[in-house]
C-alpha positions as a Markdown table, in Angstrom:
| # | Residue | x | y | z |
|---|---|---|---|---|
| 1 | Unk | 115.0 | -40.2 | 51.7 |
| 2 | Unk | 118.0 | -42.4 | 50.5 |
| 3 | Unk | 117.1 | -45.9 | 49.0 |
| 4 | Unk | 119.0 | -49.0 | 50.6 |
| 5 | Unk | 120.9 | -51.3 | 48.2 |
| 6 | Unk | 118.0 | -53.7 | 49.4 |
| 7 | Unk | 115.6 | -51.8 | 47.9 |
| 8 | Unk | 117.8 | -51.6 | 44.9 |
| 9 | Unk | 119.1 | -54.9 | 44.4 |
| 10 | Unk | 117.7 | -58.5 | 43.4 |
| 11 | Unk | 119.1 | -62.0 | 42.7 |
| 12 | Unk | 117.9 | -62.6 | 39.0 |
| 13 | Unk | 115.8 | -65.8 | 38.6 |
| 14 | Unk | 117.3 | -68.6 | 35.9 |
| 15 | Unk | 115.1 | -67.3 | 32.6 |
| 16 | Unk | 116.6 | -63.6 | 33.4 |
| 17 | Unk | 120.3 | -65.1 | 33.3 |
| 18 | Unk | 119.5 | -66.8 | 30.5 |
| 19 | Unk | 118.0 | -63.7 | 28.8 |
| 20 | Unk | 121.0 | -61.8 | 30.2 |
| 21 | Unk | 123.9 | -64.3 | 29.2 |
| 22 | Unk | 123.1 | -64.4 | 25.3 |
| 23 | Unk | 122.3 | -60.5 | 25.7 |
| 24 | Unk | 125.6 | -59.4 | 26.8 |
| 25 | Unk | 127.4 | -62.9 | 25.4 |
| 26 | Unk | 129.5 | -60.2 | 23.1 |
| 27 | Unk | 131.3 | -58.8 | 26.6 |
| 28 | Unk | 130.9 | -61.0 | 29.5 |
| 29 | Unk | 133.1 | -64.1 | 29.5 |
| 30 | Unk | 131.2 | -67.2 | 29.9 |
| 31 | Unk | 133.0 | -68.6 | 33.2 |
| 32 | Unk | 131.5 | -64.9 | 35.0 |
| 33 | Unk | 128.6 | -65.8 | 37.6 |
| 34 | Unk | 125.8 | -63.2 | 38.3 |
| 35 | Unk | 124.6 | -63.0 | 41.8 |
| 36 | Unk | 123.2 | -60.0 | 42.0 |
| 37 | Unk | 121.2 | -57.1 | 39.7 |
| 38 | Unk | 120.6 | -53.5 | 40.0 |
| 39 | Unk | 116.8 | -52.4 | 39.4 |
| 40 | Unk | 118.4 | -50.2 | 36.9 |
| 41 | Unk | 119.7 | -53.3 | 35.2 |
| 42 | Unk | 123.3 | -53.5 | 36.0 |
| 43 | Unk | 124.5 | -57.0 | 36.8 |
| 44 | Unk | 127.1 | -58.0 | 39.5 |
| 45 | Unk | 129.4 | -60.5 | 38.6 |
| 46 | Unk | 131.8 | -63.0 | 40.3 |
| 47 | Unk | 134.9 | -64.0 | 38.0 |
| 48 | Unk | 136.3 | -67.5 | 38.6 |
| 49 | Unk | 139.3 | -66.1 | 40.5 |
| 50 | Unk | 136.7 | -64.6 | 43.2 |
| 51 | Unk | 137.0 | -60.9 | 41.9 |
| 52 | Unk | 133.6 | -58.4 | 41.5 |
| 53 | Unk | 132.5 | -56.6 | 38.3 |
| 54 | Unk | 130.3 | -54.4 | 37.6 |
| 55 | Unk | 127.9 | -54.5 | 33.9 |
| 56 | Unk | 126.8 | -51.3 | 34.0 |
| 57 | Unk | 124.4 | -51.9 | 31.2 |
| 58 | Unk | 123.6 | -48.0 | 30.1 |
| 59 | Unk | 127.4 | -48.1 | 29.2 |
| 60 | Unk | 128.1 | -51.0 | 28.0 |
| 61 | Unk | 131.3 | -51.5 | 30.1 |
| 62 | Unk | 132.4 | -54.4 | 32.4 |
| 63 | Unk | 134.5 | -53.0 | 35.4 |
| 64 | Unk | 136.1 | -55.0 | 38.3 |
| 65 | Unk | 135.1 | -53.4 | 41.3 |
| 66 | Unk | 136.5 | -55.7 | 44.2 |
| 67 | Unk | 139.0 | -58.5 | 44.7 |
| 68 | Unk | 136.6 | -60.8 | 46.2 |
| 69 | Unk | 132.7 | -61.3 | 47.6 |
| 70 | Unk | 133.6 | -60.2 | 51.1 |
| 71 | Unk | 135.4 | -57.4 | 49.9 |
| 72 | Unk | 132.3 | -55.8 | 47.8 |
| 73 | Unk | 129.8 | -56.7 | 50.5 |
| 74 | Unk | 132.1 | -55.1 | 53.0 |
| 75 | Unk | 132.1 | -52.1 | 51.2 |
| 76 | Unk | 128.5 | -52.1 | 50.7 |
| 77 | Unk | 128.0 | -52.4 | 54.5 |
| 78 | Unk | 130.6 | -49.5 | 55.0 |
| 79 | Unk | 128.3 | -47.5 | 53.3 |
| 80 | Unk | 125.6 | -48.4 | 55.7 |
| 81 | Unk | 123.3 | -49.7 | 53.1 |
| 82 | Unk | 122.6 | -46.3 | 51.3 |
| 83 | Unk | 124.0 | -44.7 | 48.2 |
């Protein structure tokens, strides 16, 4: 049975992006806002010119992944909500 990126996803509460911010301080630039987390721990990220990146936090890489919000959540409806 595939899993939905509901059932894989969560907005992290305050003390997490706290936790998270000095954690990864050494990669992701200050003016990046998380909105939403991967139950694997990957962190989505919105940069302050509207673009997506990913924190894939296994790797230690930052990539951008979409242009803008609408754009990511576009492609995660495209996908019907399953990986």
């Amino acid at each position: 049975m595939a899993a939905s990126w509901k059932q894989l996803t969560f907005v992290p509460d305050s003390e997490a992006l706290r936790t998270l911010r000095h954690a990864w301080e050494w990669l992701v630039p200050d003016f990046y806002l998380a909105f939403m987390a991967g139950v694997a721990g990957d962190v989505f990220y919105e940069a302050n010119d509207g673009s997506i990146h990913w924190l894939s936090t296994d790797s230690g890489t930052l990539k951008e992944i979409a242009t803008n919000r609408a754009t990511f959540l576009t492609d995660l409806r495209d996908d019907a909500g399953r990986m």
